[in-house]
NURODO-830584 format. One line per field, with one value per atom (N, C-alpha, C): x, y, z; atom name; residue number from 1. Coordinates in Angstrom, 1 decimal, decimal comma, always signed. Layout:
// NURODO-830584
east = (X	...)
north = (Y	...)
up = (Z	...)
atom = (CA	...)
seq = (NUM	...)
//
This chain:
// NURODO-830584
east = (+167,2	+167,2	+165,9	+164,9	+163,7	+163,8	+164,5	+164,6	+165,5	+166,5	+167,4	+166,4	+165,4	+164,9	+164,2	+163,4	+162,4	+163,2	+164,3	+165,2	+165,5	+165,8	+166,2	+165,1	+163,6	+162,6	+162,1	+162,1	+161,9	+162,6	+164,3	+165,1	+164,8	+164,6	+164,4	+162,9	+161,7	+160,6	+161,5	+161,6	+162,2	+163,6	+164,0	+164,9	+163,8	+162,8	+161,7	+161,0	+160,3	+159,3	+160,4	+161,5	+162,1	+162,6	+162,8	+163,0	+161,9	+160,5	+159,2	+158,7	+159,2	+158,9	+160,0	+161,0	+161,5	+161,4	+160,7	+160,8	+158,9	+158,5	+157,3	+157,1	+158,4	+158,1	+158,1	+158,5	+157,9	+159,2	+160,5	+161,6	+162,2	+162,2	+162,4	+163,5	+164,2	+164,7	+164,1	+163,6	+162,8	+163,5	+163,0	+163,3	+163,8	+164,3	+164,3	+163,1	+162,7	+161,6	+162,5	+163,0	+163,7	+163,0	+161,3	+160,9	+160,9	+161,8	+161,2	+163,0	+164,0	+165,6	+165,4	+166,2	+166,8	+167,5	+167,5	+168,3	+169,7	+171,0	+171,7	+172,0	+171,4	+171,6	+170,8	+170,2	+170,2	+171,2	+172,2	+173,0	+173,1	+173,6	+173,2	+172,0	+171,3	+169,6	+169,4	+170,3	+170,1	+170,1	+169,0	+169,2	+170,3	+171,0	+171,9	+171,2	+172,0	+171,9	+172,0	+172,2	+172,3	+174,1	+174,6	+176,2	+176,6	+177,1	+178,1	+179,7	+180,0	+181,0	+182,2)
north = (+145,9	+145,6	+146,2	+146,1	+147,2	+148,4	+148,7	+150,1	+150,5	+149,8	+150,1	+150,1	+148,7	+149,0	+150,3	+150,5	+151,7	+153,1	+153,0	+154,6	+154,5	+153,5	+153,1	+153,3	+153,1	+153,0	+154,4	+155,0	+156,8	+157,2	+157,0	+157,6	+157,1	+156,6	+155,8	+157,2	+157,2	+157,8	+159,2	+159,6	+161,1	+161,4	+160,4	+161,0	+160,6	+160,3	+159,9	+161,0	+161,4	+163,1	+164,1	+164,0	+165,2	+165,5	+164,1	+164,2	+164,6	+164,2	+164,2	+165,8	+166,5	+167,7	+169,0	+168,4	+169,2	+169,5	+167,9	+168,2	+168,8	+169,3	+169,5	+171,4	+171,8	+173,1	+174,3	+174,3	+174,9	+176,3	+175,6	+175,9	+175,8	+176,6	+176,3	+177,7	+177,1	+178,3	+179,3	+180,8	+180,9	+182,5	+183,2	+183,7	+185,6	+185,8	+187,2	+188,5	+188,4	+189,4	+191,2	+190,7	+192,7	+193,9	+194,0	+195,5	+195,8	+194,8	+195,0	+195,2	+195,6	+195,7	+197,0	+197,8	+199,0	+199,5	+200,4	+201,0	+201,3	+201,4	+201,5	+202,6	+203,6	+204,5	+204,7	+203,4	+203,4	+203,9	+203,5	+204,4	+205,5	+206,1	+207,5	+208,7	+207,4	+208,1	+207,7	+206,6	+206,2	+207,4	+207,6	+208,4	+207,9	+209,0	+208,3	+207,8	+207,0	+206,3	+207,0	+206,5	+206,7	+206,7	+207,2	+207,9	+207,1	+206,3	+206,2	+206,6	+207,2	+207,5	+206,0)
up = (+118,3	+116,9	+116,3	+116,8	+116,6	+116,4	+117,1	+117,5	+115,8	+115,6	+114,3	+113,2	+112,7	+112,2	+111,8	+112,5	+113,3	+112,7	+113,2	+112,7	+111,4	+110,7	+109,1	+108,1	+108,9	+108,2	+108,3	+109,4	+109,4	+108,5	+108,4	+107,5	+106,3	+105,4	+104,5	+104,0	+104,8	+104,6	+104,4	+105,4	+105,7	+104,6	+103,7	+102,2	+101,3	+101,0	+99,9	+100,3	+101,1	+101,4	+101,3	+101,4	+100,7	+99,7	+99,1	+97,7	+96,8	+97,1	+97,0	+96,9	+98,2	+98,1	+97,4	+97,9	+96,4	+95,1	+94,6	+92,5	+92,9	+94,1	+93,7	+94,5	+94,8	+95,4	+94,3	+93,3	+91,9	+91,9	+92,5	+92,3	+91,0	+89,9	+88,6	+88,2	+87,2	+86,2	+86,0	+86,0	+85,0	+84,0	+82,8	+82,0	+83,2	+82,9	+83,1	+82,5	+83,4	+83,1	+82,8	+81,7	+81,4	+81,3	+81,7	+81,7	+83,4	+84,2	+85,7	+85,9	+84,4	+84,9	+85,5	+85,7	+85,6	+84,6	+84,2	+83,1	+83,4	+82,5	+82,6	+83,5	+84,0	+84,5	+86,2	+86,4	+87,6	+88,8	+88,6	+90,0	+89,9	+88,9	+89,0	+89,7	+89,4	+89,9	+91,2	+92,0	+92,8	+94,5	+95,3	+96,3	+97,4	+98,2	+98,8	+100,2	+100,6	+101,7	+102,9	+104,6	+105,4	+105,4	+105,7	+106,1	+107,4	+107,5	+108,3	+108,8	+109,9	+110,1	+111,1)
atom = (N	CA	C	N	CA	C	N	CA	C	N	CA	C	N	CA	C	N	CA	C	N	CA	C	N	CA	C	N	CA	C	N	CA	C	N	CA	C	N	CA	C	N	CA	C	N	CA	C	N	CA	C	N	CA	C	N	CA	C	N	CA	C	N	CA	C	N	CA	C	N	CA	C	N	CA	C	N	CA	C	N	CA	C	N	CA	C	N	CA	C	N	CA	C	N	CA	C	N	CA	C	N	CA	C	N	CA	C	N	CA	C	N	CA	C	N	CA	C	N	CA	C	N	CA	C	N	CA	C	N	CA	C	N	CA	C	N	CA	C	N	CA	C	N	CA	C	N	CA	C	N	CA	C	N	CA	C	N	CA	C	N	CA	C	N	CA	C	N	CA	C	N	CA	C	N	CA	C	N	CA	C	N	CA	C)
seq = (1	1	1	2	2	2	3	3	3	4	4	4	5	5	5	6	6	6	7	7	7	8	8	8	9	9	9	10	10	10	11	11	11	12	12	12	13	13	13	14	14	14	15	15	15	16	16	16	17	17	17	18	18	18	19	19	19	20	20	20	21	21	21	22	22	22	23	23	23	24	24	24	25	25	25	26	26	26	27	27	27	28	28	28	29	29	29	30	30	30	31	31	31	32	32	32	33	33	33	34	34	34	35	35	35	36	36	36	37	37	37	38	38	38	39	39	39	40	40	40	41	41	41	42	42	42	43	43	43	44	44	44	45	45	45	46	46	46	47	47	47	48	48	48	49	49	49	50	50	50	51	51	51	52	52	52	53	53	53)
//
């Protein structure tokens, strides 16, 4: 019966620190930075690749 406790109370801790640590990993939305796009004409400019046969 200890022992159940004991695992309930780890798990219990171990979904609270991870909930904990997720709203605090600074994983957010954020804005698109458009002078870091490519221009419409990227592929064209693009160098080719390595060829596979």
């Amino acid at each position: 019966m200890i022992l159940i406790i004991l695992l309930l109370a780890i798990g219990v801790w171990a979904v609270g620190a991870t909930i904990v640590e997720l709203r605090r990993d600074g994983y957010r939305r954020t804005p698109t930075d458009w002078t870091r796009v490519p221009g419409p004409d990227a592929l064209h400019r693009a160098d080719p690749g390595h060829g596979y046969r």
